[in-house]
N, C-alpha and C positions, 0 to 999 in steps of 0.2 A: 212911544207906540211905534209898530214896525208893520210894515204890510209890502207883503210879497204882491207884483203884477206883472204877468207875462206881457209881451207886443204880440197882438194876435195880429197873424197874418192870415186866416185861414182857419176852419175846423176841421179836426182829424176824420170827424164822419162822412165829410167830402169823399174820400179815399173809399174804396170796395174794399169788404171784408174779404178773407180767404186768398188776397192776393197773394200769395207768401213771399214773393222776390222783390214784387213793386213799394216802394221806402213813402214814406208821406209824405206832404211840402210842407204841413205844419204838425208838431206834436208827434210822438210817436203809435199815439191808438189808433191808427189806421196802417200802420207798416207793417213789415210781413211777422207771419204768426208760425211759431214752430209747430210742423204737426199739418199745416195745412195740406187740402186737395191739392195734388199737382195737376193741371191741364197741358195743352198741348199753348194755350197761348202765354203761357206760366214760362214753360221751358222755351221755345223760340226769345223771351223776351229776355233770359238768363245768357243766352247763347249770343245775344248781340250787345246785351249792355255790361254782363259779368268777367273779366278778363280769366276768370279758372274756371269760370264750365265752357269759354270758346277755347281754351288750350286742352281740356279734356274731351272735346268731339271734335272741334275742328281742326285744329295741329293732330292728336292722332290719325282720324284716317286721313292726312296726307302722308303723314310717316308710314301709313300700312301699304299704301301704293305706290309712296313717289319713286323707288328703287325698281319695283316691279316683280318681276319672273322671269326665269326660264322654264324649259318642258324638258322631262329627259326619260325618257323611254327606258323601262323596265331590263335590267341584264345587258344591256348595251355598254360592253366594257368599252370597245372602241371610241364610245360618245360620236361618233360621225352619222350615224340614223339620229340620234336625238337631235344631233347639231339641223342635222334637214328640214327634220318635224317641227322642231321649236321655230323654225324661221319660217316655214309656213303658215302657221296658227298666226303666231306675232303678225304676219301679213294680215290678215284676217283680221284680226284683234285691230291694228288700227285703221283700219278704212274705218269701223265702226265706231271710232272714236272710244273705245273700249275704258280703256285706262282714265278719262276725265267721269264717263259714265259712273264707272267705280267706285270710284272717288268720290263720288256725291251719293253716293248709294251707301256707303260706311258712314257720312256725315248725318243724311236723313236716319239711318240705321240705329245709329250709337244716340242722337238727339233724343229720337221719338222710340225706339225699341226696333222698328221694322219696318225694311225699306220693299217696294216692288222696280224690277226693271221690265218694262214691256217688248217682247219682240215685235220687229215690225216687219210680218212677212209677208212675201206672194203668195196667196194659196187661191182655193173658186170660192171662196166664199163673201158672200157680200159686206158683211159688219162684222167688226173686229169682239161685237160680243155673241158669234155663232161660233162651235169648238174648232178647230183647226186641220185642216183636211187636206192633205196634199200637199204641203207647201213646197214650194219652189227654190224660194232663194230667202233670206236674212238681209234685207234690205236697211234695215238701222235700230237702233235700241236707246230707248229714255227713260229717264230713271225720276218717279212719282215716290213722295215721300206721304206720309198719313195725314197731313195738316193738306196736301192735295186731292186725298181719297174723301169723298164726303160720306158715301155708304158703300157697306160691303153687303153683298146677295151671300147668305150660304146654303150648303147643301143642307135641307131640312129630312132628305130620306136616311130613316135610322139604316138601314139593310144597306145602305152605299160606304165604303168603307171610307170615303172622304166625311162624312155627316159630321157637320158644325165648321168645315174646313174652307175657305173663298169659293163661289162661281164665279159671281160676277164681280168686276172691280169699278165701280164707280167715281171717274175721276175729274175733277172740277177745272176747266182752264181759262187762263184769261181772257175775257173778250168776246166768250162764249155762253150764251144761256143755259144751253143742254149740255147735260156733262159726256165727258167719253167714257163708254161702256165696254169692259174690254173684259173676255174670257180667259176663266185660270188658264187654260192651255197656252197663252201666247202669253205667261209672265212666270216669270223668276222672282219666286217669292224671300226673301233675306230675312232673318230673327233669329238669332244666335243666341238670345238671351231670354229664353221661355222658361217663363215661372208656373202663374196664375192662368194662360189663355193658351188656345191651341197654337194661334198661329201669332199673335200680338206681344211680342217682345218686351223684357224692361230695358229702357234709356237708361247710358250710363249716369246718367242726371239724379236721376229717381234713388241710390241709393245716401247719397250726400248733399240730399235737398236742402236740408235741415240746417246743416251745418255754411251752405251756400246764403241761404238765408242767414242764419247768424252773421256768419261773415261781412255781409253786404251791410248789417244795420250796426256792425261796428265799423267800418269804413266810412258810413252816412253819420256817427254818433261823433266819431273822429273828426270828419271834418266842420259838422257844425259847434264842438268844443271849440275848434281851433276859431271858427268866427268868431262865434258868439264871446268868448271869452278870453281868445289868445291874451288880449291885452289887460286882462284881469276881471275881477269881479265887482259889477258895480255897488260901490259901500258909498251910501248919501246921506251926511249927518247936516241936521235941520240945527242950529246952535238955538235951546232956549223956547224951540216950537214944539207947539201941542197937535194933537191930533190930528184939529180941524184942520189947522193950518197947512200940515203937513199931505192931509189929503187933496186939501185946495191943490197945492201943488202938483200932484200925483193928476189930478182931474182936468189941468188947465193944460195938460201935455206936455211939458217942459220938457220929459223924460223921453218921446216917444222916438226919439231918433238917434235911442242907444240901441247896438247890435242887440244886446244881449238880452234875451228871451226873461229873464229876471233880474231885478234888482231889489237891496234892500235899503227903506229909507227909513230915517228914525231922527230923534235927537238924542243928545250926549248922554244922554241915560241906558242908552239898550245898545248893547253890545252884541255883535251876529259872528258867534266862532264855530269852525268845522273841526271838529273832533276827528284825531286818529289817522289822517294823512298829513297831519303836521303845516297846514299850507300848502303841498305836493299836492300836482298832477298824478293819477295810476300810471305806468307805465302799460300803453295798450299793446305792445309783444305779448305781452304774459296771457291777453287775452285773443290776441289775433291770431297765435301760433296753434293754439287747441286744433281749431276750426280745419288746418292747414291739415294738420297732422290726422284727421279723420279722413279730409278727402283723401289724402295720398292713401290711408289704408284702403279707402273704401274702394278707389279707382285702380290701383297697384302702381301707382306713377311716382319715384320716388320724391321726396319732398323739394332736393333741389333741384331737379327736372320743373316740378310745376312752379316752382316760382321764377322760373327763368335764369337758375346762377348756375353757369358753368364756366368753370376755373381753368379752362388749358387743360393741359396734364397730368393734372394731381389724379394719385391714386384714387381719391374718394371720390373725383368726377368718372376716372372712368369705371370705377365700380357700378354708378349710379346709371351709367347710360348703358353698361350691358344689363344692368338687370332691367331699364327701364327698351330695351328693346328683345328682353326676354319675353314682353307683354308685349310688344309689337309680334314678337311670331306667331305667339299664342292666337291673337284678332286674326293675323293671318291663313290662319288654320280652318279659323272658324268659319270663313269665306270663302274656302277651296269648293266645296259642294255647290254651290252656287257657280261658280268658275266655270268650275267641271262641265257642268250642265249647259252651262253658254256654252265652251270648247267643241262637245260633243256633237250641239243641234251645227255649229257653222261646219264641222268635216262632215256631217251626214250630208247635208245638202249641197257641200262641195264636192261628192265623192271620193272622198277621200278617208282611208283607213285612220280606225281610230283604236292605236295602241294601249296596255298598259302601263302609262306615264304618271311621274309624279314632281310638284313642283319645287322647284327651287329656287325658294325665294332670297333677291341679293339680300347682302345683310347692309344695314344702315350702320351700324358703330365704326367708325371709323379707328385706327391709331396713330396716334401722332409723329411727328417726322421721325424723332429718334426712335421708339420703339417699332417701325417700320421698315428702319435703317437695319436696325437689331435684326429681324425678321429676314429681311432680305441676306444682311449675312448669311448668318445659321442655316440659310437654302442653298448657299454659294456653298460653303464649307460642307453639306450632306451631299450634292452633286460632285464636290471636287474627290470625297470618299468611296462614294458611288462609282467613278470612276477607274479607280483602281482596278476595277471587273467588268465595268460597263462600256464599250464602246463610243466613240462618239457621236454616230447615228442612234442608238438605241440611248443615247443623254436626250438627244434630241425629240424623239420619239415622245417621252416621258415629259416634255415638256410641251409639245406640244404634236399632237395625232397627227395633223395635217404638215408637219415640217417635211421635205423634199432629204433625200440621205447626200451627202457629201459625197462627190465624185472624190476628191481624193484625201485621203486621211480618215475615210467616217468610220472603216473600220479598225481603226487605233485605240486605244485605250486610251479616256479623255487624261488618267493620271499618268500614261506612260513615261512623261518627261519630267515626273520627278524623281525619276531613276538615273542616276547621275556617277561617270566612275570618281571611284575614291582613291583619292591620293593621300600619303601619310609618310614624309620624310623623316618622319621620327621612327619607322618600323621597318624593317628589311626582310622584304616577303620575296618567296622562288620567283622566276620568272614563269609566267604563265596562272599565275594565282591572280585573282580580279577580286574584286567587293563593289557591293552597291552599299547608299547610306541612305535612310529614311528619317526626313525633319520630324521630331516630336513638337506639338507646340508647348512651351511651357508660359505660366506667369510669372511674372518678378525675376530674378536673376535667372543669366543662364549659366549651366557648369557643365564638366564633362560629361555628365550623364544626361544630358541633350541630345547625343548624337548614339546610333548603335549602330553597332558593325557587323556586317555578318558576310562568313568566308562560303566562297560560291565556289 
């Protein structure tokens, strides 16, 4: 006789249905369910406890800001107006602590769908939920994510061409009973990713839930295989015992302080064999890799970006990190409008002109020493060519706007002195006949045809 019994620690109905990310403590019927609602306390709980949805919101918007910007003014070949402009703003931009703002406004943004930043200005009016009237000055900016917003006011007049779009923003703080009530005019609303709702975003979370889920209940399935059973599968033969006996045993606990969640007990008659893995473990790659392979589609981040391998040099890494900062422009982009609109309000109330500018954002991919080496060559060798016609002020110039011209030599040609006279004992030329010689570079041997001669 044979009787399977688990060690209950626990019923799975303890567990809330519909949690989709949160895993059981006992049994799997209460762990997450494919398919389920997603909430906001779903995803905040994904985003702290899951290691690839905090590298898919949180490592990206720091990679979208941590480099930053410049500003560079419209037809300004010179770059010396932009160079002005852009250090203005930049002044601006961080008294206001701009850049950390940001930064948490792409986290909230890309978590939840949609972030707000609030202005916080001087204007006459008394409460920050009456519209905006005069204001004076841009005194500072905080950035409230949807899981802070408890209720949104909107405009219910059909004839208003905002209707169904925020008034009022209802936002919850701590320590405080009454929320702060704060008017569209004084916020910057962020949702780059509108599907279903006017103004409510989807979270890059929302389209690889699914597969977050999966993932999470084979890392949880993983590691309680490896307790429960690393050390194998309990097989308890009773020599000679019947039933009763056998359950006597079973009843009287002898068993209850094996890991393993099952065991089989029996006597020398019943045999317990697992058909078709041979006695093998599955290999869990074959199932952990799917899951992987959807997010990366889903988020555009390539597979070995999200799982954190990057090899040096190799070609395949740096293919993977231009294309995975091909998606970093792209977010980049998406946030310029927003930007913009912060840039605009702080020159307005600075008095200050506000051009047609666009940004340029540094680029994050870096290259590595030797293809840098390489790089910086090929620049040497195009100025050194350059030169043959370019002065050595006007080298300078092209390097850089603001460089001062050389008092003496600037008007030389940077290549003049590789014009060199030639001498040739082996030829007997008039007197008064001169030659210049120009180095070809060549690879691999060099032979007479390295050198050309030409009669001046």
């Amino acid at each position: 006789m044979s009787k399977f019994q688990p060690r209950r620690i626990g019923l799975a109905s303890e567990i809330p249905r519909g949690r989709g990310i949160f895993i059981p403590g006992s049994g799997t019927g209460g762990g997450g369910e494919y398919g389920a609602d997603i909430d906001n306390l779903n995803r905040t709980f994904a985003i702290k406890r899951e290691p690839v949805a905090h590298r898919v919101v949180f490592t990206v918007a720091h990679d979208i800001f941590d480099n930053w910007f410049k500003l560079e003014i419209e037809g300004d070949e010179s770059k010396q107006k932009s160079k002005t402009f852009d250090k203005t703003v930049q002044d601006y931009l961080k008294r206001l602590k701009a850049k950390r703002e940001l930064t948490r406004m792409s986290v909230y943004e890309r978590a939840y769908g949609w972030s707000i930043i609030v202005l916080g200005y001087s204007d006459g009016t008394e409460t920050l939920s009456d519209p905006l009237q005069e204001p004076t000055a841009l005194n500072e900016i905080k950035t409230y994510s949807p899981v802070a917003i408890n209720k949104v006011e909107e405009e219910k007049s059909k004839d208003n061409p905002r209707y169904g779009l925020p008034n009022i923003y209802h936002i919850s703080r701590s320590g405080l009973a009454a929320p702060l009530k704060v008017h569209y005019t004084r916020v910057i609303h962020f949702a780059t990713r509108l599907l279903d709702h006017d103004y409510k975003g989807m979270g890059v979370l929302d389209p690889i839930w699914d597969d977050l889920v999966t993932l999470r209940n084979i890392r949880w399935g993983m590691g309680q295989t490896m307790y429960r059973y690393g050390s194998g599968f309990p097989d308890i033969t009773f020599e000679n015992a019947d039933k009763t006996q056998i359950e006597d045993w079973i009843d009287s606990g002898a068993f209850e302080n094996l890991s393993a969640r099952t065991y089989f007990a029996h006597n020398e008659k019943q045999i317990l064999d697992f058909k078709g893995l041979q006695g093998r473990a599955l290999d869990p790659m074959n199932y952990y890799l799917p899951p992987m392979e959807h997010i990366s589609s889903g988020t555009g981040i390539p597979l070995a970006i999200l799982r954190g391998v990057q090899a040096g040099a190799l070609t395949g890494s740096e293919v993977n990190q231009m294309e995975y900062y091909g998606l970093i422009s792209d977010e980049q982009s998406g946030y310029e409008d927003g930007i913009r609109q912060l840039i605009d309000i702080i020159l307005q109330l600075n008095g200050e002109e506000s051009p047609d500018y666009t940004f340029n954002w540094l680029g994050g991919f870096e290259l590595d020493e030797l293809k840098q080496a390489e790089l910086e060559r090929t620049k040497a060798e195009t100025l050194q060519i350059q030169g043959q016609w370019h002065t050595k002020n006007e080298i300078r110039k092209m390097e850089d706007p603001d460089a001062e011209d050389l008092k003496e030599g600037g008007d030389e040609l940077l290549g003049a002195n590789q014009f060199q006279p030639f001498e040739d004992k082996n030829q007997n030329f008039e007197q008064g006949d001169s030659y210049v010689v120009t180095p070809i570079s060549r690879r691999g041997s060099r032979s007479s045809a390295g050198r050309r001669r030409a009669k001046t």
